[in-house]
TINUPA-275181 format. One record per residue (C-alpha): x, y, z; residue number from 1; residue in one letter. Coordinates in pm, whole numbers, m for minus. Layout:
N
X  Y  Z  NUM  a
...
END
This chain:
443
1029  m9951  m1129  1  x
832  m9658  m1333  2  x
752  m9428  m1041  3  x
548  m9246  m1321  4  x
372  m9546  m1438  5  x
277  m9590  m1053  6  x
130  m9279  m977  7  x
m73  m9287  m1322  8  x
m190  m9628  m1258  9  x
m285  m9521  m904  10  x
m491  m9202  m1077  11  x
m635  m9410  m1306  12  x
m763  m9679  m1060  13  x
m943  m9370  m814  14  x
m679  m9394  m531  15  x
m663  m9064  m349  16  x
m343  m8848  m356  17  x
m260  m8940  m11  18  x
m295  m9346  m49  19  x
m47  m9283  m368  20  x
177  m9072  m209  21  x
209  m9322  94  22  x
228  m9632  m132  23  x
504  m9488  m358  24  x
685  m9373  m51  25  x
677  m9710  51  26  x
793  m9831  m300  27  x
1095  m9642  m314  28  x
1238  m9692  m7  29  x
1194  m10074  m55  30  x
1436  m9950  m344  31  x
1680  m9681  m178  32  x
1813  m9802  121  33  x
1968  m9524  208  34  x
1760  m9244  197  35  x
1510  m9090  428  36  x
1128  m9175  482  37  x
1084  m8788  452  38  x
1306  m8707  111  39  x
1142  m9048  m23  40  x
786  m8864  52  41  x
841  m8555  m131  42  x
994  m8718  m369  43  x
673  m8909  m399  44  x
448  m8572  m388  45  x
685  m8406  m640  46  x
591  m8717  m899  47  x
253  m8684  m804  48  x
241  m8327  m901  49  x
433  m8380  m1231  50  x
187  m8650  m1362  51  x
m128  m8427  m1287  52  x
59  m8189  m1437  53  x
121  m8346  m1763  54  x
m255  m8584  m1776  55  x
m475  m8351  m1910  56  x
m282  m8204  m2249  57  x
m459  m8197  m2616  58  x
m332  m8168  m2926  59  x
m97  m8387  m3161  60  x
220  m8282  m2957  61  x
42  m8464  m2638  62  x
m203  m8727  m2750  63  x
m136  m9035  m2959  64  x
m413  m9306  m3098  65  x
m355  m9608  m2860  66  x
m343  m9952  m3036  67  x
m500  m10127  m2691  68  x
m196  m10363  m2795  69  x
86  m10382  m2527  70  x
399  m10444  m2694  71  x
487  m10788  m2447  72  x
111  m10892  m2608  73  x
235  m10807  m2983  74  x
562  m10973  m2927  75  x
772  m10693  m3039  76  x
1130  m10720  m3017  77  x
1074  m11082  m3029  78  x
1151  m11180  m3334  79  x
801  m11383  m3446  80  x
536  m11317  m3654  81  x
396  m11033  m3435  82  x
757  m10822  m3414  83  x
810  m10907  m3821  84  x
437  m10690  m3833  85  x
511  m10424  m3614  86  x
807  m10423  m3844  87  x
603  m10341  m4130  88  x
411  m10073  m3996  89  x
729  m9902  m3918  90  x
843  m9907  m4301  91  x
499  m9764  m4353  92  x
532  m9485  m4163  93  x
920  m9404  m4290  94  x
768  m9461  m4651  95  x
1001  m9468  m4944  96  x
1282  m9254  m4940  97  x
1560  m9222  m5169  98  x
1798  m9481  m4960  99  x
1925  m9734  m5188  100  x
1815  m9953  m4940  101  x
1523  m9874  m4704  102  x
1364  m9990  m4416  103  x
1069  m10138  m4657  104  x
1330  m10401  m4753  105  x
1357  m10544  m4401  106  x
1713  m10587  m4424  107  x
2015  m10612  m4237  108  x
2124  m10220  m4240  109  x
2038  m9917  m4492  110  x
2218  m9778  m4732  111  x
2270  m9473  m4903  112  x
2478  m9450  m5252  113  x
2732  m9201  m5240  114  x
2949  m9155  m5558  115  x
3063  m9478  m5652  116  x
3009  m9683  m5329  117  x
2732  m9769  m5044  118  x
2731  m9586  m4696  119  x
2625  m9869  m4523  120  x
2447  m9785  m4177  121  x
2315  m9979  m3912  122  x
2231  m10019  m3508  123  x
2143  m10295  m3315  124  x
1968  m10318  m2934  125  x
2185  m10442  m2690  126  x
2003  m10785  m2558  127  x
1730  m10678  m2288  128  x
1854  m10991  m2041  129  x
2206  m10921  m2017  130  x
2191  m10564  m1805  131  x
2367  m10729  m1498  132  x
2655  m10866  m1735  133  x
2777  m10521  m1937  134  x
3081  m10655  m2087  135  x
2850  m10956  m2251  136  x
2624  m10708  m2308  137  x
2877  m10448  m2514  138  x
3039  m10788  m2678  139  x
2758  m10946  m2856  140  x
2568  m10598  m2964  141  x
2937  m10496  m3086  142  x
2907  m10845  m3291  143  x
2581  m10811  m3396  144  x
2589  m10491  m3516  145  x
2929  m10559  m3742  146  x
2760  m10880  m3860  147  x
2508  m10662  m3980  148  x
2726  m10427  m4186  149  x
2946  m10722  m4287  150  x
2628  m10899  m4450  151  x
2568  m10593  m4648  152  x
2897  m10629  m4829  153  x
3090  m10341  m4625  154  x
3378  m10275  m4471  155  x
3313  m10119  m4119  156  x
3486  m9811  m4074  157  x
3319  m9675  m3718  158  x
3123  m9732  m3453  159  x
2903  m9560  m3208  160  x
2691  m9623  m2935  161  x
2436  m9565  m2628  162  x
2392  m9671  m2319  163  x
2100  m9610  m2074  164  x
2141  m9674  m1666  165  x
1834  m9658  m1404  166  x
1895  m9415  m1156  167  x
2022  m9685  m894  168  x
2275  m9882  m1166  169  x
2675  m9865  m1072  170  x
2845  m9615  m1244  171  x
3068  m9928  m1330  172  x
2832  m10115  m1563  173  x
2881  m9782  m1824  174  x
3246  m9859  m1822  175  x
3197  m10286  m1856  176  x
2941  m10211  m2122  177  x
3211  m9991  m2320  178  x
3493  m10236  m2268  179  x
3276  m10512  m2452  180  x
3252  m10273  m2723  181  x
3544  m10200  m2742  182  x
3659  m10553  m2744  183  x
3510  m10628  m3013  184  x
3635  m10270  m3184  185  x
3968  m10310  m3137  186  x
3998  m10683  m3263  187  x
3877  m10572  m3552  188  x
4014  m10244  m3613  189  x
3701  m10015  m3614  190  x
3706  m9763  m3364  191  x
3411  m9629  m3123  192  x
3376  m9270  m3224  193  x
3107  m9128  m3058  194  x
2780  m9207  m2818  195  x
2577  m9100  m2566  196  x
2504  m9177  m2206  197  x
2220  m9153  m2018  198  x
1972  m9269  m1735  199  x
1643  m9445  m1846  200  x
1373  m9213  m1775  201  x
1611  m8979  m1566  202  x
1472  m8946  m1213  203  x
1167  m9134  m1265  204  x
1273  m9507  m1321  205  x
1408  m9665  m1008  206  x
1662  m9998  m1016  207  x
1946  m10081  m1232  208  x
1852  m10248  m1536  209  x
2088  m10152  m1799  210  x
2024  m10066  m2181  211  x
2168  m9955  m2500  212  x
2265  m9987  m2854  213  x
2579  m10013  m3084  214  x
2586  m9908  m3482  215  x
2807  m9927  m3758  216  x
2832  m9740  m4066  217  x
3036  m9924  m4356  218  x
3175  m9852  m4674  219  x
3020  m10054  m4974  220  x
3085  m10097  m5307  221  x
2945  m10434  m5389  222  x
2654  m10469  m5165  223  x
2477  m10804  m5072  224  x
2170  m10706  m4957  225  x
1902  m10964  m4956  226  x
1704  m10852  m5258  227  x
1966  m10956  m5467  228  x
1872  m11335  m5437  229  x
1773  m11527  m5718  230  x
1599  m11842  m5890  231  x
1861  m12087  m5870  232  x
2038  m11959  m5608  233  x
2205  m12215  m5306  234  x
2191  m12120  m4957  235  x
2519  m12186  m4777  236  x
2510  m12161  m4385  237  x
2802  m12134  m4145  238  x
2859  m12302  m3807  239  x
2706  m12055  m3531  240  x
2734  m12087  m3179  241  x
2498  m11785  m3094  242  x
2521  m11436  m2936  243  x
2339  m11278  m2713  244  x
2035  m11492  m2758  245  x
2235  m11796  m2662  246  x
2463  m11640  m2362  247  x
2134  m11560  m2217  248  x
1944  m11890  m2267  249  x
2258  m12020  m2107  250  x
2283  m11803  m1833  251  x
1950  m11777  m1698  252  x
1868  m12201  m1752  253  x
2136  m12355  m1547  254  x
2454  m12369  m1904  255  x
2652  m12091  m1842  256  x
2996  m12267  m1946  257  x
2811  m12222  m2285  258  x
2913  m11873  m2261  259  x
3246  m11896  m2329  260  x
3138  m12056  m2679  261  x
2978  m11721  m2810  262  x
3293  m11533  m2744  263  x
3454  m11538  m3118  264  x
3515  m11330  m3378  265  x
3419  m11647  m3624  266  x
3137  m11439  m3829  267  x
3303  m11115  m3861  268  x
3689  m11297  m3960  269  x
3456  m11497  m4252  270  x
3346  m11226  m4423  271  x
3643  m11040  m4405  272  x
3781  m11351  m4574  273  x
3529  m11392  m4856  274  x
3564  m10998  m4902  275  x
3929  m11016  m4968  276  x
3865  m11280  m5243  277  x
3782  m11304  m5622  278  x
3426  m11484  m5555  279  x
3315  m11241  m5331  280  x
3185  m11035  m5607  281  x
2977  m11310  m5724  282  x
2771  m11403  m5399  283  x
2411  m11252  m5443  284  x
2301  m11197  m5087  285  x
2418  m11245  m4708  286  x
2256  m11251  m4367  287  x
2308  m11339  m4053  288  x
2109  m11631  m3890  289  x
1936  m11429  m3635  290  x
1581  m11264  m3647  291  x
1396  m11554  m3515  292  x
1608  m11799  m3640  293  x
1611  m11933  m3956  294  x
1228  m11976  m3909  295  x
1256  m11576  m3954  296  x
1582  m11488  m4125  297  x
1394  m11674  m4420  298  x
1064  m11584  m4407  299  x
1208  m11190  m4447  300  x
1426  m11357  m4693  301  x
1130  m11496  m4899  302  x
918  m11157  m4844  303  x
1182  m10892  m4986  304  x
1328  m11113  m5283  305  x
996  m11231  m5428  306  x
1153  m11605  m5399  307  x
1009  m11979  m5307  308  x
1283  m12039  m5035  309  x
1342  m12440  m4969  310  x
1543  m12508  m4643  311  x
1633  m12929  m4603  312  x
1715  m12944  m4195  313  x
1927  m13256  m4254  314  x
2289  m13042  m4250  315  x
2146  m12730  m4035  316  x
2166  m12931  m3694  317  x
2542  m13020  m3762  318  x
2600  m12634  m3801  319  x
2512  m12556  m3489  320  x
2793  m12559  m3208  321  x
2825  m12889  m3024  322  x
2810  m12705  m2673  323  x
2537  m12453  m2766  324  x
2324  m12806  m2979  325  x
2328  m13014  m2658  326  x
2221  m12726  m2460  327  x
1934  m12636  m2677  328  x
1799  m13056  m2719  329  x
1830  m13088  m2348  330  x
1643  m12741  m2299  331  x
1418  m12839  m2582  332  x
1433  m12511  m2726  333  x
1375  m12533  m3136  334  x
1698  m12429  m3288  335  x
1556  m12343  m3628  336  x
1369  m12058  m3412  337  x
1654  m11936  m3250  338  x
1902  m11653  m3317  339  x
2242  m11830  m3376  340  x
2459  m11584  m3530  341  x
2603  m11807  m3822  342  x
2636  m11668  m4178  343  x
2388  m11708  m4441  344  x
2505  m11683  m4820  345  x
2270  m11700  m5143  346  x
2505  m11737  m5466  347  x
2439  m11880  m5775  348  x
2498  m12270  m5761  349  x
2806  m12281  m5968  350  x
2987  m12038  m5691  351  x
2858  m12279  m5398  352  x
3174  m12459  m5398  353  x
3451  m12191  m5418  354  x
3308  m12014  m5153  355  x
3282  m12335  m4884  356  x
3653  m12373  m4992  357  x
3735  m12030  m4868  358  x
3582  m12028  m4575  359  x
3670  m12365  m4462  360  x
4016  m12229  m4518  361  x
3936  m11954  m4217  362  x
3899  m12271  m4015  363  x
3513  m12229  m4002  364  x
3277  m12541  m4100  365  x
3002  m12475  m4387  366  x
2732  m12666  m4557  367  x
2472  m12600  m4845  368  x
2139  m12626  m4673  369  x
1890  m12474  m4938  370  x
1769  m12358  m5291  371  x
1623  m12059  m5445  372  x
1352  m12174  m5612  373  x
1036  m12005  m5886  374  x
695  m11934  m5718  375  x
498  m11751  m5481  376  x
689  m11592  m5170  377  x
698  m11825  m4957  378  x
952  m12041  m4678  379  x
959  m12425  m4709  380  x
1109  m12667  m4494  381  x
1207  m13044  m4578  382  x
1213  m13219  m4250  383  x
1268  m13648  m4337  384  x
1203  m13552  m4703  385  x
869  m13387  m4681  386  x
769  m13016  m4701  387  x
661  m12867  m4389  388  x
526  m12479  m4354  389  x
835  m12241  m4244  390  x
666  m11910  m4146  391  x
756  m11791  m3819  392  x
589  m11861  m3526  393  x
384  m11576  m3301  394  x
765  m11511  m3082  395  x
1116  m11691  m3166  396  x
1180  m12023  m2979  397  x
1122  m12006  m2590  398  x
1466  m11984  m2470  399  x
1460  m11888  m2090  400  x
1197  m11991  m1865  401  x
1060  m11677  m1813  402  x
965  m11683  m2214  403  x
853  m12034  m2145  404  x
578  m11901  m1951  405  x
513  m11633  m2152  406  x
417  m11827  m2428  407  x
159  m11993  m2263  408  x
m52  m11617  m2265  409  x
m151  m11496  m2615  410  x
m435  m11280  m2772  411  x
m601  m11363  m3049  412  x
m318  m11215  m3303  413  x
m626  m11059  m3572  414  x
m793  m10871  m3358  415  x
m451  m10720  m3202  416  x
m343  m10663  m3553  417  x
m667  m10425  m3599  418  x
m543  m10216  m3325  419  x
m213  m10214  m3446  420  x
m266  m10096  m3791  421  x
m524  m9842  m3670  422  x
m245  m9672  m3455  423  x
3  m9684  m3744  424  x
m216  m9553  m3954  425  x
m295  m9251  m3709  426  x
122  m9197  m3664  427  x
112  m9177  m4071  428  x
m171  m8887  m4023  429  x
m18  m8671  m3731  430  x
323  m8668  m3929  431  x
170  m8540  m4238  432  x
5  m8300  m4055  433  x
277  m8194  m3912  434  x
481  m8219  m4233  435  x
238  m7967  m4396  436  x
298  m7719  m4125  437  x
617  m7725  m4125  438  x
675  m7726  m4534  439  x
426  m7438  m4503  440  x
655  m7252  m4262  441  x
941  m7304  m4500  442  x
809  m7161  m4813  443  x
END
């Protein structure tokens, strides 16, 4: 609970200062059992105070243009059409900068050249579901955020990492959220450096939902970013049996032996494997299969290289992990939409089949399921020999029943996108401001 959100909310509906301070009183002694009525009441008053302090400021440093969007309403941070636009406007407001590549190219990580190779750098958010399991948590962000240097044609060399508590979360879940991490670290020989730990919104947000993040930076010297794919082109896809996605879809609908299926080094031992060899040189681009699926994964695919993308479905479903596949029919959740962590390769058709020989020798099953074809930018799916549309839908497949239920709520996704673009468009405006003064300051 946001005390700070309550009080404002209170303020904002014309409750008086003594309703609020009873009602939030009440609130967080419902929370802290064992505190007492009359610390929980200044406490209260003291928030009060701080919120009327801090309402009434001017000035870019205090105000910011409001999109009227609320990010659940956008779908941001999950992985759909609205998150993939929200995207966007972030690039926009970055700009170009002199990475080799940037934000704008919606890829897997940046990089920077460097002499004669790629600093490869990268972070990924820890899955939102997971804060009461830490090590499964620290795990499959550890995973995720390797996969994502490893796609990019680097070697890992370090990681780092954050991790956020609410004032009421065990000390404990800070040290089960590093030993995932570290897990996954240690397996593969790239050591956690540095980080930073922290309560969410210090003294202000009661409970103990857990967050954080783990990144990577990599060394590079051929990289496989997805801009690199090309007309003619095959897209090979590896078996995936899902992350953090899938733990949680099991978890939360009744699976959780499927669980014990996402706990594999699989992705990250398969590119190690195709980096040690002679054809690695020749694959144009990698991902992994997670942004939404392969609904998303190549739809951002499409969008950066300028390509007609052509995925045929009839060797995808025999990719995905027996366990994880009967858990996803019986749930009825659309595994083209979902994230499933399996390894996506664009190479020129002539390499397709000395690269399924070298990672079937790892032990790890992979099939051609697509072409890189001329024409617009686009995402095609052949579903019983017909073309379907590809694009992502508004969020990634529903894939806990919360979501379910979610997805029966949405805005019209125009008009949200008006209020989107006008905020973005105001961010772009207060930083140049600010830039100005600053440069002016310099000179």
């Amino acid at each position: 609970m946001d005390v700070e959100e309550f009080v404002r909310t209170q303020i904002a509906d014309g409750n008086d200062e003594k309703t609020i301070q009873q009602s939030l009183t009440d609130q967080i002694l419902s929370i802290k059992k064992t505190i007492s009525p009359a610390f929980a009441g200044a406490f209260a008053r003291a928030v009060i105070d701080e919120v009327k302090n801090s309402g009434n400021l001017a000035g870019d440093f205090f105000t910011l243009e409001t999109a009227g969007v609320k990010m659940g309403e956008f779908g941001v941070g999950s992985r759909g059409k609205g998150d993939f636009f929200a995207h966007r406007q972030i690039a926009r407001i970055i700009g170009k900068t002199s990475a080799s590549v940037g934000v704008d190219e919606m890829d897997d990580a940046g990089a920077v050249k460097v002499g004669d190779n790629y600093v490869i750098c990268t972070v990924d958010g820890m899955h939102s579901r997971l804060s009461d399991f830490p090590f499964l948590a620290g795990f499959h962000v550890t995973r995720a955020t390797l996969r994502d240097t490893y796609v990019m044609g680097a070697k890992p060399i370090m990681l780092f990492s954050d991790i956020h508590v609410a004032d009421d979360g065990d000390v404990a879940k800070i040290f089960d959220y590093t030993a995932g991490i570290t897990t996954v670290g240690e397996a593969m020989d790239v050591p956690l450096v540095t980080g930073s730990t922290l309560r969410i919104g210090g003294d202000m947000v009661l409970g103990s939902r857990l967050t954080g993040c783990v990144g990577a930076v990599g060394i590079a010297q051929h990289m496989t970013a997805r801009k690199a794919t090309q007309e003619g082109d095959v897209l090979l896809m590896t078996e995936g049996a899902g992350g953090g996605t899938i733990a949680t879809a099991g978890i939360y609908s009744g699976f959780p032996e499927v669980v014990e299926q996402t706990i594999n080094l699989n992705f990250l031992t398969t590119c190690e494997t195709l980096m040690k060899s002679k054809v690695f040189k020749k694959i144009h681009a990698m991902t992994d299969v997670t942004n939404g699926g392969l609904r998303g994964d190549i739809y951002e695919m499409a969008e950066t290289a300028k390509c007609r993308i052509v995925v045929d479905d009839k060797n995808v479903a025999g990719l995905v992990e027996p366990h994880v596949r009967e858990m996803l029919e019986t749930l009825r959740i659309d595994y083209l939409g979902v994230s499933l962590d399996a390894l996506l390769i664009v190479a020129p058709r002539a390499m397709a089949d000395p690269i399924c020989r070298i990672v079937r020798s790892a032990g790890v099953k992979i099939e051609e399921i697509g072409r890189v074809e001329k024409g617009k930018p686009e995402a095609v799916l052949i579903s019983d020999g017909k073309e379907q549309d590809f694009t992502p839908r508004f969020r990634e497949s529903a894939y806990t029943p919360v979501k379910k239920v979610v997805d029966t709520d949405m805005r019209d996704f125009e008009e949200m996108k008006e209020g989107v673009l006008r905020a973005s468009e105001a961010a772009i405006q207060k930083k140049n401001r600010v830039l100005e003064r600053l440069m002016k300051a310099k000179r």
